[in-house]
N, C-alpha and C positions, 0 to 999 in steps of 0.2 A: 504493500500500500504506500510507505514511504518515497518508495523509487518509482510510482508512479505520478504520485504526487511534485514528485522533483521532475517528471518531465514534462507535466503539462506547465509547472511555474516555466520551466526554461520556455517551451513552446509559448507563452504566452506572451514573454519576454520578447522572442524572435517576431511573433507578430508585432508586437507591440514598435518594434524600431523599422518598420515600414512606414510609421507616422511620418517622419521625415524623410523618406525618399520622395524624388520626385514624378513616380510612381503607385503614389500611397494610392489614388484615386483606382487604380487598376487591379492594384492587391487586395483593396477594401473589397472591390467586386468577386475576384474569385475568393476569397475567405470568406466571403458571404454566400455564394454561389455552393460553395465543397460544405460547409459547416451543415447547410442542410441534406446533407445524403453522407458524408461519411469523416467530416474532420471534427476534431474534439471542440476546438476553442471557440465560442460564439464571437462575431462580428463588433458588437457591440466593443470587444476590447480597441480593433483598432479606431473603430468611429470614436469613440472618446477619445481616443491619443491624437488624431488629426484634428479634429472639433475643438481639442485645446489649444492647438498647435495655429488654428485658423479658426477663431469662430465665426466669423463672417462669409466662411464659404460650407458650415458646419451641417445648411440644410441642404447644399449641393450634394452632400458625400452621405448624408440621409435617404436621398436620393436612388444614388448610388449602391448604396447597400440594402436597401429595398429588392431594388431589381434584380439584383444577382441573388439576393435570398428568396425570391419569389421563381425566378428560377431554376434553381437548387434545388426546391420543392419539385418541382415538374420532372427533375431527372430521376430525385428519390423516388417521386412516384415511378418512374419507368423502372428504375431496379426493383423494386420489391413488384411489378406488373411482371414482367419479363425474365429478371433473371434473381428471383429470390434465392431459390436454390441455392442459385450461383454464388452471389454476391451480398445478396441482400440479408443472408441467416449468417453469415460469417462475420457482415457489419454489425448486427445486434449481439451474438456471441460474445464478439473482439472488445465492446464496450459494458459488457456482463448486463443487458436491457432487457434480457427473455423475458422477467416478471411485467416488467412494464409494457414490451411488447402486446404479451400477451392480457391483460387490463385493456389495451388500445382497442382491441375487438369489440366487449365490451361495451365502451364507449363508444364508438362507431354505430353498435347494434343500435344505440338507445338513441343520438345526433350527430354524425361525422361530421357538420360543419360546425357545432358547437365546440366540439372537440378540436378541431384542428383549428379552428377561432382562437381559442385558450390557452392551446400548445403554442401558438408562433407568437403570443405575446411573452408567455412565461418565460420562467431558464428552465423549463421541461427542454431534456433532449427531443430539437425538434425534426433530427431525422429520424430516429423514433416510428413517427407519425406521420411523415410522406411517403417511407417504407411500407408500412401499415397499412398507408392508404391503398396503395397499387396493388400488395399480397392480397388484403380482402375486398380490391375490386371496388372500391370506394369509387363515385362518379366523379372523375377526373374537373368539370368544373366546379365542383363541391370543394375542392383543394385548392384552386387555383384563389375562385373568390373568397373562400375564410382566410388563405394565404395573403393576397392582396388587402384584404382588410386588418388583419394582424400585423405582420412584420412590419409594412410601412408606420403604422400607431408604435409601435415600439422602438423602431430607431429614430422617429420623428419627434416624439416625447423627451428621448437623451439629448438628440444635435439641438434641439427646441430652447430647449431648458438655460444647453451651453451658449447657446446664440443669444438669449434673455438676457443670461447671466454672470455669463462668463465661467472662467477655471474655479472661484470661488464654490461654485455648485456639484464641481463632482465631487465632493463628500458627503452634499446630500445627497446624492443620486445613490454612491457608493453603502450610504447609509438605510436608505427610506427605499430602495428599489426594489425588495419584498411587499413594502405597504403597499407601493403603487402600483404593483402589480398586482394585487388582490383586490384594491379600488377599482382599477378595471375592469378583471374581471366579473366585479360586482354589477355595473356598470352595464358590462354587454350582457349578463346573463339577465339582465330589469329590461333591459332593450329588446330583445327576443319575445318576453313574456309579456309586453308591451304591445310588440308588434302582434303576437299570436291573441291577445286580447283584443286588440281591436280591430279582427278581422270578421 
């Protein structure tokens, strides 16, 4: 556990000093793109080191890391559609998710876009769940729009924040980013029951 622990700090690290290349913009994309189908670190590490670094261009790379995490999703979904087997049960293995994998069905039975809603704002591992989607055949726009509605909310709420407030705020963020992500979730789960009421 300890030596795993000491690789994801280093990996984190290593992301982390793309904030300064002139580059970052392109790295942020694919680190947000891979994070959703099979890399450990969430995106989120680099958007704040660049957001810091620039926070005036903090919604641009919100942006950015939106889109490659929305497409991220679409490839997870295609490994766990196509080549779970293969690829896709060796990525949940490799990161020890069975348990939660298998809960994802579950969830899925009862609202897959609730569920994948929920997961791509959380720090739930969110390839997980685009995996999941594609092995149980999940309706592919079902993923795309809870994806597109989640991810962009959650890295738009960090660059957001940063661009408000500046460096002084990532301690709240670092701090309070459990609350707020239960706030949210609170939030979209009144929003559904809302919209299902008054239909």
């Amino acid at each position: 556990m300890r030596k795993i622990s000491k690789i994801l700090f280093e990996l984190k690290s290593w992301v982390e000093n793309f904030a300064q290349k002139p580059y970052a913009g392109l790295a942020l994309f694919i680190i947000a793109f891979t994070e959703s189908s099979f890399f450990p670190i969430p995106p989120d590490v680099l958007l704040i080191a660049i957001a810091l670094l620039k926070p005036n261009l903090s919604l641009r790379y919100a942006l950015i890391c939106s889109i490659g995490s929305v497409l991220g999703g679409m490839f997870g979904y295609l490994i766990g559609f196509q080549f779970y087997e293969l690829i896709g049960k060796k990525i949940i293995e490799f990161y020890h998710l069975q348990n939660e994998y298998d809960a994802v069905k579950t969830m899925y039975d009862k609202n897959a876009f609730v569920a994948i809603a929920i997961a791509g704002f959380t720090p739930i591992p969110y390839k997980v769940f685009t995996i999941a989607a594609g092995a149980f055949q999940v309706n592919f726009s079902t993923l795309v729009l809870a994806s597109a509605l989640s991810r962009p909310a959650r890295f738009f709420l960090v660059s957001g924040m940063i661009y408000l407030f500046g460096p002084r705020v990532k301690k709240f963020i670092d701090k309070y980013f459990d609350w707020l992500t239960i706030a949210f979730v609170v939030l979209l789960i009144l929003g559904f029951v809302l919209i299902k009421y008054l239909r």
